[in-house]
N, C-alpha and C positions, 0 to 999 in steps of 0.2 A: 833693532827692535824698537818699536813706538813704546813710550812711556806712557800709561792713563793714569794720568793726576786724580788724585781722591775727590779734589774740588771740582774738576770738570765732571768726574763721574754723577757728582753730586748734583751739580749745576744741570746737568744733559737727562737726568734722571726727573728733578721738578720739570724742566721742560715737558717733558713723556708725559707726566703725573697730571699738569695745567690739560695741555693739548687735550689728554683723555678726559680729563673731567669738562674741559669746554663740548667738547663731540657729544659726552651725555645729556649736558643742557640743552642744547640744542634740538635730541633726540624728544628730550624731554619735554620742550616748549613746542615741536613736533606736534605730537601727541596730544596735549592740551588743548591746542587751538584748533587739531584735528587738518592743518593745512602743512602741504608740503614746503611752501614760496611763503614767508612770513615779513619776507624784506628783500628788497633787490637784490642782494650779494648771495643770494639762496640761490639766483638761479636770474641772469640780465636780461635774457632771453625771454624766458616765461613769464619774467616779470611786465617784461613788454607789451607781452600777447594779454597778459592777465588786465594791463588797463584799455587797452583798445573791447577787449572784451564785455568789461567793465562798464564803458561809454555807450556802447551798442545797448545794453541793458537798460541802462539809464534811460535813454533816449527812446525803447519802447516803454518802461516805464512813466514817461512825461507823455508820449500818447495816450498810454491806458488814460490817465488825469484828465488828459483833453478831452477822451472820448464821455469820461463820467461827467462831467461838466454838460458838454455837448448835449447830452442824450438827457441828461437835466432840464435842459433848457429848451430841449426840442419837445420834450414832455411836456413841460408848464404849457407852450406855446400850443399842444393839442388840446390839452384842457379847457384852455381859453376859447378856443376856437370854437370847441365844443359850445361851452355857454352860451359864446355866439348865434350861433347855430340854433340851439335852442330858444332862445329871443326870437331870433329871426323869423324860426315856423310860427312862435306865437304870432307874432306881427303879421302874417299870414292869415293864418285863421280868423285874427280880429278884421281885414279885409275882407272875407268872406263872409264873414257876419256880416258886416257893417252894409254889403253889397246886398242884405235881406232887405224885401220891401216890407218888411213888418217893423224896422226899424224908425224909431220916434228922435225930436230931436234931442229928450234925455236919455235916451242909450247912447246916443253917438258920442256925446259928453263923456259920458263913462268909458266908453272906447277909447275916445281923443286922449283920454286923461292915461290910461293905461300903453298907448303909443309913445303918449313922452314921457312915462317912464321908461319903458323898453328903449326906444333913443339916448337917455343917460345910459341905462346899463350897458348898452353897446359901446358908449362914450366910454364909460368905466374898466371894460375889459380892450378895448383899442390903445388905455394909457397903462395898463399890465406891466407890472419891476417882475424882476426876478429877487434872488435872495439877496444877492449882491445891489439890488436899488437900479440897475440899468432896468431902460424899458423896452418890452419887445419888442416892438414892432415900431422903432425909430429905424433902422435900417442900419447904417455904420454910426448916426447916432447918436448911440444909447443913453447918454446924459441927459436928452432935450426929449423933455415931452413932447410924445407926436402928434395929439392933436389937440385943439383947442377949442371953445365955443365961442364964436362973434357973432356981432349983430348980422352980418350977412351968411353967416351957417359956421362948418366946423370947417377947421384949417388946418392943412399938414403941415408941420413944422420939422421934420425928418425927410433924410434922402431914400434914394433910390438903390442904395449898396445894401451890400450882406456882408458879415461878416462869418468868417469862417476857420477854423479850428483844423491841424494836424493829426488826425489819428491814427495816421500810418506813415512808413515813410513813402509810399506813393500816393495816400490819398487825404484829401482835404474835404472837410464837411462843413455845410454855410450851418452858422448856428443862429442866427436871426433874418426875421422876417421885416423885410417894407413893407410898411402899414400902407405904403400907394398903392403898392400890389394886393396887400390885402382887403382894403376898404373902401381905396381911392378909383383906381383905374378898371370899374366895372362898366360894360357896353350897357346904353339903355334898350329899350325894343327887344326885340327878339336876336337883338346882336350883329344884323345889318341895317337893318332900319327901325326906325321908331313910329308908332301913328299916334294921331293927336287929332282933337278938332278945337277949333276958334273957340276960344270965350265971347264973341259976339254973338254966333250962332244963334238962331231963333228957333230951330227946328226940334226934333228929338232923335234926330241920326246917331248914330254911333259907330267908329271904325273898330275892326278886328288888329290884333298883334301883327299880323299878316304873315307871308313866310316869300323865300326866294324859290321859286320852281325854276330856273334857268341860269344858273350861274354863268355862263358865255358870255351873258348882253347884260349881267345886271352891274348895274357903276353905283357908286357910291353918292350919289346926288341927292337932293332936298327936290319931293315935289307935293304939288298942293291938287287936290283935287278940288274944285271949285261948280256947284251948282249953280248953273244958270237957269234953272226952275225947277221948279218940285220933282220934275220930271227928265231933268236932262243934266248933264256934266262936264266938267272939260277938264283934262289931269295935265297940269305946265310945270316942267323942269326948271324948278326957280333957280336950279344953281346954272344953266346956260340960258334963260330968259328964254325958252322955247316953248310951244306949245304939240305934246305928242301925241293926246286924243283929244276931237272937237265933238260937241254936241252927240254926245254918245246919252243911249238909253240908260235909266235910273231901274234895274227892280230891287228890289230890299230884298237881301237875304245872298243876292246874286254874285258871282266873286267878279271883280276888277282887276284886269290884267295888264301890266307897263313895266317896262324898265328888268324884264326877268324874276317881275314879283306877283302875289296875289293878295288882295284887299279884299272886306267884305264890308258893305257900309249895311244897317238896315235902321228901320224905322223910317221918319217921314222929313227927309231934309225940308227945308224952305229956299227958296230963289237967295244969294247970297252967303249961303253957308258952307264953308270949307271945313275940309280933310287933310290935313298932311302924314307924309309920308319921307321922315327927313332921312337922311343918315345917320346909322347909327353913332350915341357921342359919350365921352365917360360921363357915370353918373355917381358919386359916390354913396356909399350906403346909408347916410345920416341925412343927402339931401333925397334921395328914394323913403326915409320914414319923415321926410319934414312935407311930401308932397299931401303921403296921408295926412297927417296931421291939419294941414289947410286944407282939406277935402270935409276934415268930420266939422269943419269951425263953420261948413257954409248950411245951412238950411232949407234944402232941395224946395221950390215952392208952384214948379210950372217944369211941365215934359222938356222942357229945354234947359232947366235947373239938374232936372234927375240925370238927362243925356251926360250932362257934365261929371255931375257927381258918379254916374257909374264907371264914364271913361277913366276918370283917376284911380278908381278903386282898382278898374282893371288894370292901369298901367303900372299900380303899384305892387300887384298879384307879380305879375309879369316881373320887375323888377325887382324884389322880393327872390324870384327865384332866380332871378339872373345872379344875384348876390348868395343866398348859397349856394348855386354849382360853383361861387369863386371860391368860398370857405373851402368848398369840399376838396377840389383841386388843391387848394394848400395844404390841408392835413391831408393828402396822400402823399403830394411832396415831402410832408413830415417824416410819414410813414415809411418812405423809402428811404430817405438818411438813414431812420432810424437799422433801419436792418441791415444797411453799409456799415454801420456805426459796429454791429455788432461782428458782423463778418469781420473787420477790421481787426477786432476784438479776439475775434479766434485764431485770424492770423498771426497778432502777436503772441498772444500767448505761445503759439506753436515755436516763432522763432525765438522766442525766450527762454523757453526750454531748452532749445539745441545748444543754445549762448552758452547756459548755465550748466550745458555738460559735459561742454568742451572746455569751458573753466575749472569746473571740476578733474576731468580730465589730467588738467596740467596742473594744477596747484593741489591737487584731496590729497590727504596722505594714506599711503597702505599702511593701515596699524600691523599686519601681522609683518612684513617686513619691517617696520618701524621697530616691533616687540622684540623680533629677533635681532636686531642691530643693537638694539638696547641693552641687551643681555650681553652681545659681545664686547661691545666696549666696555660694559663693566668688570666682565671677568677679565679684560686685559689689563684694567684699573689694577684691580685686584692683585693679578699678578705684577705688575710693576711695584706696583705697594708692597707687596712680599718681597719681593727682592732685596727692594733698596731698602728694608728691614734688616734683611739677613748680613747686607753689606755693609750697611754702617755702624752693627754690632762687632766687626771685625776689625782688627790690627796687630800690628808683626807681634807683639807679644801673645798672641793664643797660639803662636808657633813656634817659642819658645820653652 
């Protein structure tokens, strides 16, 4: 027959007593923190799954960040553009005025004057910071202001990159704009070619924007229409030194056909007087408001003055809108981020949710199993406590 020592009994019993009262803290601290897995030895397994979980959270989390950032910034950059925009039609309309023949040479003055202000303002919103002090529209950048004013015009001082932002794990959003793309690299002319006539010119002719009817045969080439008298023409492709019409008839009003284009000259050339008709070439939008500006400084004084001064007004019409359809184009580009930005945005949330259910999942705790465990182990407390009460009250003497 095995012998149980009083000590051992006793020893074997706090064992019981510790072990139970640990299992209730534990229960306890359960409960509290309302999570099942509170430390690796709870569970190696879940605890594994609970940081990779964890991580994936995170990591939509630092998109969402990106995306608010992003869409900050894509913001600002519509606003501005906006401003822009709004210069720009003014500058507009002051050419349309300016192109009144009721105009004297102190309204033009007052014009002139309101042009380059409009020129700063577009200068002012072209060097646009955000909150953080970068500028928009530097490209990759954003340190270096993008543009500058010199004696020979404004200068880009920025590249030709974007820079772009994580807001999902498949997709990337550019969150800045090249100010080349936006300001710099706009076509003159009607955006294949450009018309122009000679500042020698005697006459009071004027050419049209003109347009391409024939895209098969029309090349990109520089040509000059050149009057050989009041009454006659000849149109040579300066860029191959060729000549493609000779002594063709002049009427005003009449359209001119070469090269897959249409021209329209009118009024009253002179022997001598040329028309070109170059390729189109960038023009950017500070030197398209700097052409106005030398336009209202001259003071029209003979049909061959006005001829000039209206050509500019027109080309500057013309280029004026060639430069907002570029704005517009940008801020839809904007526009379309933006609502990637957002989608992106519903997607995470979506799998953030699932993340955080299946972390749930494996770490929540069930209170009412939890309440019901809690209870047992204490009433086992309880009873071991009463026991090793009843036992260590006893010795051979109560049996005596």
């Amino acid at each position: 027959m095995t012998r149980v020592t009083t000590a051992y009994l006793f020893q074997k019993t706090a064992v019981d007593i510790a072990k139970q009262q640990f299992e209730i803290s534990e229960i306890q601290n359960q409960i509290g923190t309302g999570k099942r897995i509170n430390k690796p030895s709870d569970g190696p397994a879940e605890t594994a799954r609970i940081i990779d979980l964890n991580q994936a959270i995170g990591s939509i989390d630092q998109f969402q960040r990106n995306s608010i950032f992003a869409n900050q910034r894509l913001g600002l950059e519509d606003a501005t553009l906006s401003s822009v925009n709004n210069s720009l039609q003014r500058v507009r309309d002051l050419a349309l005025q300016a192109n009144s023949g009721s105009q004297t040479t102190e309204t033009r003055a007052i014009i002139r004057a309101e042009v380059e202000q409009r020129l700063e303002e577009i200068l002012d919103y072209a060097n646009a910071r955000d909150g953080n002090g970068n500028y928009l529209f530097s490209g990759s950048k954003n340190r270096t202001e993008p543009f500058t004013q010199t004696a020979t015009g404004v200068v880009y001082n920025g590249d030709q990159n974007q820079l772009s932002l994580k807001v999902s794990a498949n997709r990337n959003i550019v969150s800045s704009e090249s100010g080349y793309d936006v300001f710099v690299n706009i076509k003159n002319g009607n955006g294949d070619f450009a018309t122009s006539l000679s500042a020698a010119n005697t006459g009071d002719g004027v050419i049209t924007a003109g347009s391409v009817i024939d895209n098969a045969i029309f090349q990109a080439n520089d040509f000059r229409i050149t009057f050989t008298s009041p009454t006659t023409f000849d149109v040579v492709n300066n860029t191959t030194a060729t000549t493609v019409l000779a002594g063709q008839n002049y009427v005003s009003g009449q359209a001119i056909n070469f090269n897959g284009t249409e021209v329209v000259i009118s009024g009253e050339p002179q022997a001598g007087d040329e028309f070109q008709a170059n390729a189109s070439r960038r023009q950017d939008v500070f030197a398209t408001l700097q052409v106005f500006i030398d336009a209202l400084e001259t003071d029209p004084s003979d049909p061959a003055d006005q001829a000039r001064f209206t050509q500019a007004l027109d080309q500057t019409i013309g280029d004026v809108d060639n430069a907002l359809t570029n704005i517009l184009n940008t801020r839809t580009f904007i526009g379309t981020r933006q609502n990637s930005i957002e989608t992106a945005n519903i997607e995470n949330e979506g799998a953030k949710i699932e993340l955080q259910t299946t972390r749930s999942q494996i770490e929540d705790l069930d209170y009412a199993q939890a309440i019901t465990q809690l209870q047992l182990q204490q009433t086992t407390l309880q009873a071991i406590q009463g026991a090793f009460s009843q036992v260590r009250g006893q010795s051979l003497f109560n049996f005596l």
